[in-house]
Residue, then its C-alpha position, 0 to 999 in steps of 0.5 A: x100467313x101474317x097471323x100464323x106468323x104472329x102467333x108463331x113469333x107469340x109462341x116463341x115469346x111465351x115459351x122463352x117467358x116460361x123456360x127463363x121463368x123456370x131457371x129464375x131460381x136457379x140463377x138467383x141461387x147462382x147470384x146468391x152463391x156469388x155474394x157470399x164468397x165475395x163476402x167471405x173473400x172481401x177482407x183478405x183482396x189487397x188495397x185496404x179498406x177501401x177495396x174491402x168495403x167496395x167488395x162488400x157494398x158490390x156483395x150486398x148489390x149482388x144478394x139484392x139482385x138476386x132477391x129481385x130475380x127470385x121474387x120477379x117473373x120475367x113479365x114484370x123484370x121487362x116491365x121494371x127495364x122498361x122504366x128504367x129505360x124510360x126514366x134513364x134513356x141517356x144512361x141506358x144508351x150507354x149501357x147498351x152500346x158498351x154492352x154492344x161493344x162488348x159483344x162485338x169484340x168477343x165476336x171479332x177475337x175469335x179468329 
């Protein structure tokens, strides 16, 4: 029963893989999208040229990002977190617990 429950849990992770890997364009397309309309949007937010070129510099992140999904296949974006998170694991900590909180708070205010 240990190995039909290994290849099960193998099943659901390739299968995962595979429908993540079939909706990478489509979210590159999404992320992409959001880029340009930050871009076209950037020069008229309120608080000057600093606020513009923050918009801009997290437009450009966005299009690098999204480049990144739609050139990368699920295996190698979980291969390159976890170097990130081998090479940073302080920062990582963080991000994760702040995500957590996240989420926990999302959860928490539902009622």
């Amino acid at each position: 029963t240990v190995a039909q429950v290994k290849d099960k849990v193998s099943d659901l992770g390739r299968t995962a893989s595979n429908k993540i890997d079939e909706n990478r364009d489509t979210a590159a397309t999404g992320i992409k999208n959001a880029a340009t309309a930050l871009h076209e949007n950037a020069d008229k937010l309120p608080g000057g040229e600093n606020v513009n070129a923050l918009a801009h510099a997290a437009a450009e992140k966005l299009n690098t990002t999204a480049n990144y999904v739609r050139a990368h296949h699920v295996n190698q974006m979980m291969a390159d977190l976890r170097q990130l998170v081998k090479n940073n694991p302080g920062p990582a900590l963080l991000g994760a617990a702040a995500i957590g909180f996240m989420v926990g708070r999302s959860v928490v205010n539902k009622d």
